[in-house]
C-alpha positions in Angstrom: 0.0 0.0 0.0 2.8 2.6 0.7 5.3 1.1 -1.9 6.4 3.7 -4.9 4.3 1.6 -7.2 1.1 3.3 -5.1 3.0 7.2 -5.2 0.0 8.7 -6.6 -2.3 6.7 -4.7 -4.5 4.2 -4.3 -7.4 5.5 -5.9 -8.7 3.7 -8.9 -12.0 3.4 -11.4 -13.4 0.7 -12.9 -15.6 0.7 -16.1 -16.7 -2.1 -18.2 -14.9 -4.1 -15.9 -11.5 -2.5 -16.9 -9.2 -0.4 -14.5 -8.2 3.0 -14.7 -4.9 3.2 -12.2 -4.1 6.5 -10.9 -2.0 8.6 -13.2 -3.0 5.8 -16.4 -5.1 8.9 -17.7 -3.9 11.0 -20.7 -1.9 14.3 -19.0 -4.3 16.3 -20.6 -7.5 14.3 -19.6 -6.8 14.5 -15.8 -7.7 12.1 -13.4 -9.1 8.7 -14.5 -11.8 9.1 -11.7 -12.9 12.4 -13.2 -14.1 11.2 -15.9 -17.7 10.3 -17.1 -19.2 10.8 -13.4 -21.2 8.9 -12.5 -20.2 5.9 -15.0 -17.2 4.6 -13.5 -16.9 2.4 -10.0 -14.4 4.0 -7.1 -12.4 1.8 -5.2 -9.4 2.3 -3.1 -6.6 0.0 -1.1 -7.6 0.6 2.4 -5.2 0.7 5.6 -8.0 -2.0 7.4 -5.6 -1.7 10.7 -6.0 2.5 10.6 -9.7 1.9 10.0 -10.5 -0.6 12.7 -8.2 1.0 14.9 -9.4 4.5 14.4 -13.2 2.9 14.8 -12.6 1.0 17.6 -11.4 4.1 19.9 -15.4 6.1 18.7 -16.3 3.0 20.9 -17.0 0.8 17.5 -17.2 -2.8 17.9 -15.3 -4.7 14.9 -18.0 -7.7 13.6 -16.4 -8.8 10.9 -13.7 -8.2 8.1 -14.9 -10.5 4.9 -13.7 -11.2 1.5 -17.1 -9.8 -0.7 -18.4 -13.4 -1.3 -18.1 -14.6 2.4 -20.0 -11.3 2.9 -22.6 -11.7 0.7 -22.7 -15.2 0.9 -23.6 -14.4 4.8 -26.3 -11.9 3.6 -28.0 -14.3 1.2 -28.1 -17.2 3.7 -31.8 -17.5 4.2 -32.7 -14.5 2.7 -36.1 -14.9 0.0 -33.8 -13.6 -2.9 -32.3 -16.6 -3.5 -36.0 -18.0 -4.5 -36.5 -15.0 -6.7 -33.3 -14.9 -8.4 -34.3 -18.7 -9.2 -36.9 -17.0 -11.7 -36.4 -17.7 -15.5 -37.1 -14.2 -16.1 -33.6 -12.9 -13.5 -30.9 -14.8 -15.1 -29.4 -11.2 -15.7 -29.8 -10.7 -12.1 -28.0 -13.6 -11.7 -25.3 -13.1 -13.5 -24.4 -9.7 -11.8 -24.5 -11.3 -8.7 -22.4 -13.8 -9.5 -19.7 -11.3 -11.1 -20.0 -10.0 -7.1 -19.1 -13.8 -5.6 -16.8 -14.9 -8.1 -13.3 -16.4 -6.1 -10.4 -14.9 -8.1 -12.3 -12.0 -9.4 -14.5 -9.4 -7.7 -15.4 -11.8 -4.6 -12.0 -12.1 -3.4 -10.6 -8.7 -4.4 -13.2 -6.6 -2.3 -13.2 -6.7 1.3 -16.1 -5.7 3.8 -15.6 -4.8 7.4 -18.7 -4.0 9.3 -19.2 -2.3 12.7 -21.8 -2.1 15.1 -22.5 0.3 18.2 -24.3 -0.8 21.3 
């Protein structure tokens, strides 16, 4: 996260499924993440230690950091959109979600932590 590969930061868009990495941007086009607003997904590497740290002392209690697919998988345990999604008629629904739980791709890149207060 702080090697020299990272100098301009950590800040990168995705669109179509493609990555724009900080500084990849024409000089003249500016940032990659200024770009088409509103069209391109934000991401970031994030210090987890800082965060859980820094959420811990606002008297946040840590429940869980998660690869994406452990957390969704969690979410959609028992949940009645599993049923639905099992319609003929979702199968594009279905495929998104799976781009989200793939192993290797999205699932495993993208990590969720989730607090909880009293």
């Amino acid at each position: 996260m702080y090697s020299a590969a990272r100098s301009q930061g950590t800040l990168a868009t995705y669109h179509r499924h493609l990555v724009d990495a900080p500084g990849g941007g024409a000089p003249t086009a500016g940032p990659a993440w200024l770009a088409d607003p509103g069209s391109r997904d934000l991401t970031s590497h994030v210090d987890f230690t800082s965060v859980r740290r820094a959420a811990e002392r606002a008297g946040l209690a840590t429940l869980s950091i998660a690869a994406q697919t452990r957390f969704l998988l969690d979410i959609l345990e028992g949940s009645p959109l599993v049923a639905e999604l099992s319609a003929p008629d979702r199968l594009a629904d279905r495929l998104a979600l799976k781009t989200l739980l793939m192993p290797g791709g999205l699932g495993s890149t993208h990590t969720a932590m989730v607090f909880a207060k009293r």
